[in-house]
VOGU-3710 file (C-alpha; in Angstrom, 3 decimals, decimal comma):
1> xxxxxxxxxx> 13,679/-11,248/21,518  10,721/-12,466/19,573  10,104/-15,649/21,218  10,569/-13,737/24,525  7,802/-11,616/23,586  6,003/-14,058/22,722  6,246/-15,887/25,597  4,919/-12,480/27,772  1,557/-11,981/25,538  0,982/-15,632/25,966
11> xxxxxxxxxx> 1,709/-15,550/29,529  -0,667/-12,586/29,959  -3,202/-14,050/28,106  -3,558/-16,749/30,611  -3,186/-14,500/33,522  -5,938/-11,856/32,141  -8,124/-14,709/30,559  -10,820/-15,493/33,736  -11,379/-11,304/33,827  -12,041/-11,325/30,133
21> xxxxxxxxxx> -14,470/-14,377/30,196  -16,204/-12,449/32,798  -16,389/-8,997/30,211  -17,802/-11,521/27,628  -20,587/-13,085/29,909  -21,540/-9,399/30,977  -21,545/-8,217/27,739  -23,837/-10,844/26,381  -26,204/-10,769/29,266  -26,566/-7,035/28,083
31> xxxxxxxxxx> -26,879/-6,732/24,312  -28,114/-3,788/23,122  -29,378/-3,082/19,425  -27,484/-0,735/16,937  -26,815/2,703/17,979  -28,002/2,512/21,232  -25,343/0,717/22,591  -25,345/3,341/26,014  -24,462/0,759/28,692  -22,123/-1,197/26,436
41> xxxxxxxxxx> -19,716/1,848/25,904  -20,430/3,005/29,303  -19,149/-0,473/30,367  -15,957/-0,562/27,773  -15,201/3,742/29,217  -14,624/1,761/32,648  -12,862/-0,797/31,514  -10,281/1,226/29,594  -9,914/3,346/33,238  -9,096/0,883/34,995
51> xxxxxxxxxx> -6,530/-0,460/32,617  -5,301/3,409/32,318  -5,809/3,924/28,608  -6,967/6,885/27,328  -9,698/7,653/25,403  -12,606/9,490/23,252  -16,130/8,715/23,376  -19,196/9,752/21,918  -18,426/9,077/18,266  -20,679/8,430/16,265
61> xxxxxxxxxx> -23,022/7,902/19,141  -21,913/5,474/21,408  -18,394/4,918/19,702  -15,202/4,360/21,570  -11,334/5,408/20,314  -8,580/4,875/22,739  -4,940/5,449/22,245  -1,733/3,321/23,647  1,451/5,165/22,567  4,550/3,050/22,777
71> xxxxxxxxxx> 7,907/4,270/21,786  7,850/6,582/18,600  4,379/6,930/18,723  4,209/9,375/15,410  6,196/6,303/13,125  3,103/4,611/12,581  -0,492/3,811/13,586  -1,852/0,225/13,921  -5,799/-0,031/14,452  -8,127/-2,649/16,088
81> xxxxxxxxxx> -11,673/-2,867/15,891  -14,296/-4,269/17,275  -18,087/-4,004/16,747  -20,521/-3,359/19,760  -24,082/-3,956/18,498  -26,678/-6,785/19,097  -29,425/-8,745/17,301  -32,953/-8,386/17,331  -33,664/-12,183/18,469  -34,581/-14,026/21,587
91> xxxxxxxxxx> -31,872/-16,280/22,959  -32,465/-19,514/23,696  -29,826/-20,665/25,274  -29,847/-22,171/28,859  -26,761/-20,663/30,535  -25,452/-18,564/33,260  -24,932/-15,451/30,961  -28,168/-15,763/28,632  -29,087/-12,125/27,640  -31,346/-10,359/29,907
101> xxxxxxxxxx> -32,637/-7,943/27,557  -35,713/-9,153/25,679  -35,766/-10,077/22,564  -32,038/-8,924/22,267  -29,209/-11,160/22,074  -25,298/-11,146/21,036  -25,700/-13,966/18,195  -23,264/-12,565/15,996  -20,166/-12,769/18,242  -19,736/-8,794/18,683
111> xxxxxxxxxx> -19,325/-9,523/22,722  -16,337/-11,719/21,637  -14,791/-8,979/19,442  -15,141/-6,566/21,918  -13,761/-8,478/25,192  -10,906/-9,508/22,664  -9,614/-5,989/21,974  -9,803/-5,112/25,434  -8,267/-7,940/26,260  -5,298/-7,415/23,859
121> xxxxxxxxxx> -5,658/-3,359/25,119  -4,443/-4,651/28,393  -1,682/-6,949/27,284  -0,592/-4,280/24,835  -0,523/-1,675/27,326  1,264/-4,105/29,787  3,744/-3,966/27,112  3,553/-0,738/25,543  7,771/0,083/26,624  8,442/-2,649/24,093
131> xxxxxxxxxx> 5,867/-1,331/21,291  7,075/0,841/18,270  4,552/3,304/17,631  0,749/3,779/18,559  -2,029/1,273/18,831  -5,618/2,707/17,904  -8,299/0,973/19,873  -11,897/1,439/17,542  -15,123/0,372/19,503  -17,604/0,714/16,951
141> xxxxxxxxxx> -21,519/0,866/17,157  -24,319/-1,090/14,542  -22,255/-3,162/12,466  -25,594/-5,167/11,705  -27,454/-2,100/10,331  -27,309/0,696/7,515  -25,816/2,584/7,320  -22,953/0,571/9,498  -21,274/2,157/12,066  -18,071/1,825/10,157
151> xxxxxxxxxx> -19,253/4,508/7,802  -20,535/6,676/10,398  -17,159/6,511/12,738  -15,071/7,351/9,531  -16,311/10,402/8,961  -16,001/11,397/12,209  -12,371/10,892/12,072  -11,903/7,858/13,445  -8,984/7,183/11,059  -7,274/10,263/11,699
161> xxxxxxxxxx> -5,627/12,417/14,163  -3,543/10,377/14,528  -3,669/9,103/11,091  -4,145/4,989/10,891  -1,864/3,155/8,758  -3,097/-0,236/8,675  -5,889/-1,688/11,010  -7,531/-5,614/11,817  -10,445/-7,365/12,987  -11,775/-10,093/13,489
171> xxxxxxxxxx> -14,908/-11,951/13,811  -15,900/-15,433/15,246  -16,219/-18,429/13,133  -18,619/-20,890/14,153  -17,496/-23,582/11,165  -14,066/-23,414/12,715  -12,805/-25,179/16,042  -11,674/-23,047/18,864  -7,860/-22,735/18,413  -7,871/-21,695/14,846
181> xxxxxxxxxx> -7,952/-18,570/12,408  -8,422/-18,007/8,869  -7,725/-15,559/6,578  -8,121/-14,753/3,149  -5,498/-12,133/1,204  -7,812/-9,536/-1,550  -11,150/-9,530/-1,682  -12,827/-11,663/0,905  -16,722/-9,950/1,657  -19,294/-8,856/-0,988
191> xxxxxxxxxx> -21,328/-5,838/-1,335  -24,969/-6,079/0,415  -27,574/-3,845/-0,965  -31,110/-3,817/0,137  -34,041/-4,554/-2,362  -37,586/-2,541/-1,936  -40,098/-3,077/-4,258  -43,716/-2,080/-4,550  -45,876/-3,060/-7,300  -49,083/-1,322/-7,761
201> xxxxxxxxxx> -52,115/-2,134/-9,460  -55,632/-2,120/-9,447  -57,117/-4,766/-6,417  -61,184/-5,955/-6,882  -62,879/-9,496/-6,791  -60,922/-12,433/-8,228  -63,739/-13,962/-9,699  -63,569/-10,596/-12,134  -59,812/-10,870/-13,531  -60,882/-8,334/-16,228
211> xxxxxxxxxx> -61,519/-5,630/-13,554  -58,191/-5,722/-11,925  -54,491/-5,640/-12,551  -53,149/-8,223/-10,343  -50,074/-7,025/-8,764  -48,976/-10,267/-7,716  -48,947/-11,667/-11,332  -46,648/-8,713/-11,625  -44,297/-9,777/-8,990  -44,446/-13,012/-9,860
221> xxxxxxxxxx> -43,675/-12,498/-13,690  -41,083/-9,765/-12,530  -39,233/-11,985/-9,975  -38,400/-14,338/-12,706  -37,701/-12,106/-15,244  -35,461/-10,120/-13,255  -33,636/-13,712/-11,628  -32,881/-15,161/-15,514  -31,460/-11,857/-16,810  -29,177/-11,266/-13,478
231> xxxxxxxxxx> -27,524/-15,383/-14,292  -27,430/-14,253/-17,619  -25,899/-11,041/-17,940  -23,100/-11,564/-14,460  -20,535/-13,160/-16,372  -17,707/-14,408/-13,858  -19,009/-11,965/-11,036  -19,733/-13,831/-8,273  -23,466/-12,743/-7,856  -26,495/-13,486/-4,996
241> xxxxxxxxxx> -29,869/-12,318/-5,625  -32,597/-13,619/-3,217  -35,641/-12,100/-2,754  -37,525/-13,606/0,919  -40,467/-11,472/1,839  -43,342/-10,517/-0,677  -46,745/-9,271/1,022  -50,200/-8,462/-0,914  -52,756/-7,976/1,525  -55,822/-9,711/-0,674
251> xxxxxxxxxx> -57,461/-12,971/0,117  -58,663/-16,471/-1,667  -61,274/-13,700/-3,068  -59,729/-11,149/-3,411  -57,023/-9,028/-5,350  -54,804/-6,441/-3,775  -54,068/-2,959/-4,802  -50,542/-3,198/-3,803  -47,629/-5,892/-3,480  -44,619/-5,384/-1,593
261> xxxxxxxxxx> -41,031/-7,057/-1,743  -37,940/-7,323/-0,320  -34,676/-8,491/-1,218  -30,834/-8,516/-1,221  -28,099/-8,236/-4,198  -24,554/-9,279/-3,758  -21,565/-9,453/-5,645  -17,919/-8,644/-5,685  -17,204/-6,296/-8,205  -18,366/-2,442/-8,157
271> xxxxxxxxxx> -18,246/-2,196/-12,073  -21,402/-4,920/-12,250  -22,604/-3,858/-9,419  -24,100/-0,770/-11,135  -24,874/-2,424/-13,734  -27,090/-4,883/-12,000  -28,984/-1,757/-10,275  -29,901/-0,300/-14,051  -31,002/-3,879/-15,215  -33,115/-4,517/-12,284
281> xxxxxxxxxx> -34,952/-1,275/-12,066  -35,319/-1,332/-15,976  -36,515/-4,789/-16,254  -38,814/-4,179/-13,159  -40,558/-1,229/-14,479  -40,797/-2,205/-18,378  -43,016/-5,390/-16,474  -45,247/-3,751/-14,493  -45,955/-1,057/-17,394  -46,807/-3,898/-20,049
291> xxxxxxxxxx> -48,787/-5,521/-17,759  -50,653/-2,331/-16,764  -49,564/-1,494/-13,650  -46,992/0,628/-11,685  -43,730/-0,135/-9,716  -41,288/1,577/-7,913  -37,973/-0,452/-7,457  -35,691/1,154/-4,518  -32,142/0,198/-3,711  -30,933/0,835/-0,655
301> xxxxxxxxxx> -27,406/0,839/-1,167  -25,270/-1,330/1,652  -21,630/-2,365/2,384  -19,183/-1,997/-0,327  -16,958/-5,527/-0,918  -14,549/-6,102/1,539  -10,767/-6,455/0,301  -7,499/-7,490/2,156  -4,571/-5,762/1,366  -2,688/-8,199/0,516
311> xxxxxxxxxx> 1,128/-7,526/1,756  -0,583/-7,207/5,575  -2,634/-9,977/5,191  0,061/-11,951/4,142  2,057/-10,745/7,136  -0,313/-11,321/9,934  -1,339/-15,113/8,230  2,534/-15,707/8,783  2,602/-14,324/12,328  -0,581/-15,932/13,073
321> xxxxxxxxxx> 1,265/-19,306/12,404  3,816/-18,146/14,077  2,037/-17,850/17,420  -0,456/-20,432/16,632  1,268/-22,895/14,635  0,925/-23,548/11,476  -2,274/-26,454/11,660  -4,219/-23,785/13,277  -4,412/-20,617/10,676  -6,014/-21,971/7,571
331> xxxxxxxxxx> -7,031/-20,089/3,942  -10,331/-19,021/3,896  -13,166/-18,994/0,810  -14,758/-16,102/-0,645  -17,667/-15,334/1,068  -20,996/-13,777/-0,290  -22,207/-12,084/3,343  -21,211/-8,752/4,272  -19,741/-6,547/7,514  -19,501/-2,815/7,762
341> xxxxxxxxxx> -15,570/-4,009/8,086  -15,156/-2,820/4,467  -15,526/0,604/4,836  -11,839/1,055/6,311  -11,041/-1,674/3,724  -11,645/0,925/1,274  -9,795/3,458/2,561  -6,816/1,837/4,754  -4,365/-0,737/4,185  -7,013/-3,721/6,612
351> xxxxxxxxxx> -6,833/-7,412/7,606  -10,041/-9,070/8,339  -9,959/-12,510/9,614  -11,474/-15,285/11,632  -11,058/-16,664/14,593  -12,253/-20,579/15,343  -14,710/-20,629/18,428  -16,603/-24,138/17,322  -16,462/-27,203/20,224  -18,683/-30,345/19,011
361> xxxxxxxxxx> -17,495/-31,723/22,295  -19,489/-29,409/24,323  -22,583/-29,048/21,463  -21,375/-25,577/20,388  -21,739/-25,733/16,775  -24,595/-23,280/16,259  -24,187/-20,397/13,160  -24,764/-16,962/14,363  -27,780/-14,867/13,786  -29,242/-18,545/15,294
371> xxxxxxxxxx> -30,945/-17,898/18,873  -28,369/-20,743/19,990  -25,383/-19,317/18,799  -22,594/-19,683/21,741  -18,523/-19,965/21,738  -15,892/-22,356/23,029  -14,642/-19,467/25,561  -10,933/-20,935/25,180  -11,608/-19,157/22,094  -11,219/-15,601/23,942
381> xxxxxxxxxx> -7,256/-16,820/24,987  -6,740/-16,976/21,385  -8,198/-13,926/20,386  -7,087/-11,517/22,563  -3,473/-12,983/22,538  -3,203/-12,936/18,623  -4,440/-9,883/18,546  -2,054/-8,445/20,955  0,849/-10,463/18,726  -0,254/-8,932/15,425
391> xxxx> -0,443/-5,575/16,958  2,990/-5,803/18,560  4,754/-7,045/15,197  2,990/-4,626/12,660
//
């Protein structure tokens, strides 16, 4: 029974795979930036007509949930999702399907996760007579920008009514070659939270030290204060802090009033998390006071960690082999970026994982967020058919 289903989704996966190559190449000649992802949902609405699923829009903006009941649809509720939203960079690529949107481009993959759900929405639904329960189909806007879409489509509902029991996503993997996955069972993502610092102090000629309080001596004394203490006091937390922008308007003359910074913190666990925020602030302010001036230390608080439940991941790593083979699904590290993904991580049983779209062969090796980020589009056959096959088996 198994291996005849698995013989359909792979089957279909062929037969739908030109159409879907041609969603992706659309897609990413249209990016759109977070939240106003209008002509991308409008796109995904027709899409998910003509297939003949049914769904809500509207959510949270430009959000997407549709609904493919199979038998029993109450018993239980299986969730994908996939993130909508662009970058704020010019491609530079030299290809049929560059982005036509200026200074816009899909360099994080989100065109891939999107043609993949649809892709395994219209195997799924081809299918649906041989599906126990209902598959909830998440199309979420600005995964690249606070407060994350995730957040926003939660409490909206997009968990409930029906009520999700477990959900997956996944997200391209430029280290890996096309034909592979990885996962990673418990915690996988860390926190993000942005840094915003201003440092205030009294600006006037530099040839006149004793008139001013130089806010960039501040920063500077600050930024390695606050770096030492963070190694020091983390323990076994797995910890990032970077700072990479500092601006104080002066000259080779002259000393600003003001300095400004910007940073990120990381880590895995919550507990130091909140700790760290106290020792920064604290350290931050007792600096600029003793050195006579003022600062103001904001935290913008981002993502929360990303965990796997474990039992599920565990169960979709085996199916994954399963349909794959075993050389293709590898274990994956802990990594220290972050994705709006753990928001339903937090509150739902979730699988986040991987999926291989790297071909040296053909000079696609680029990371995203690069302007020549592209994919092995064999990887699309995989991604949409595994999906489908985790979905199916849940």
């Amino acid at each position: 029974m198994l291996m005849d289903l698995k013989a359909k989704i792979k089957a279909l996966s062929e037969q739908y795979f030109t159409e879907v190559v041609s969603w992706r190449a659309h897609l990413h000649a249209h990016p759109e930036l977070a939240f106003e992802e209008y002509q991308t949902s409008e796109f995904i609405c027709k899409k998910l007509d003509e297939i003949g699923i049914p769904y809500e829009k509207g959510i949270a903006k430009t959000g997407i949930i549709g609904l493919i009941k199979g038998k029993n649809p109450e018993k239980k509720v299986f969730a994908l999702r996939a993130d909508m939203d662009a970058l704020p960079i010019q491609e530079t690529n030299n290809v049929p399907y560059k982005s036509q949107n200026e200074g816009i481009m899909h360099a994080c993959g989100h065109d891939v996760h999107t043609s993949c759900v649809l892709g395994s929405a219209k195997i799924l639904n081809e299918l649906k007579d041989e599906l126990e329960g209902t598959i909830k189909l998440i199309f979420q806007p600005s995964e690249e920008k606070l407060p994350g879409g995730a957040s926003v489509m939660i409490k909206e509902g997009a968990l409930e009514n029906p009520k999700v029991d477990h959900i997956i996503g996944q997200h391209v993997y430029p280290e890996l070659e096309a034909g592979k996955v990885g996962f990673r069972p418990g915690v996988y993502m860390a926190s993000c939270d942005e840094l915003h610092v201003t440092i205030k102090g009294k600006g006037g000629h530099a040839a006149l030290p004793q008139n001013v309080v130089n806010p960039l001596m501040i920063a500077s004394k600050m930024l390695l204060e606050i770096d030492h203490t963070i190694k020091e006091q983390k323990g076994e937390a797995p910890t990032v802090l970077s700072f990479g922008k500092i601006m104080g308007n002066g000259a080779t003359n002259v000393v600003p009033d003001v300095v400004k910074i910007e940073g990120t913190f990381r880590t895995l666990d919550e507990t130091w998390r909140a700790a760290a925020h106290k020792i920064m602030k604290k350290t931050a302010i007792q600096i600029a006071s003793e050195m006579g001036g003022d600062c103001d230390f904001d935290i913008h608080l981002g993502y929360p960690f990303l965990k796997n439940n474990e039992p599920l991941t565990h169960k979709m790593q085996d199916l994954a082999k399963d349909y794959l083979g075993s050389n293709n699904v590898i274990d994956l590290d802990i990594r220290m970026t972050a994705e709006d993904f753990s928001y339903y991580s937090q509150v739902v049983d979730a699988c986040f994982y991987r999926l291989g779209v790297r071909n040296e062969s053909l000079g696609i090796t680029s990371s995203v967020h690069t302007s020549t980020f592209d994919i092995d589009i064999e990887s699309l056959k995989v991604g949409m058919g595994l999906m489908a096959w985790l979905a199916i088996n849940q």
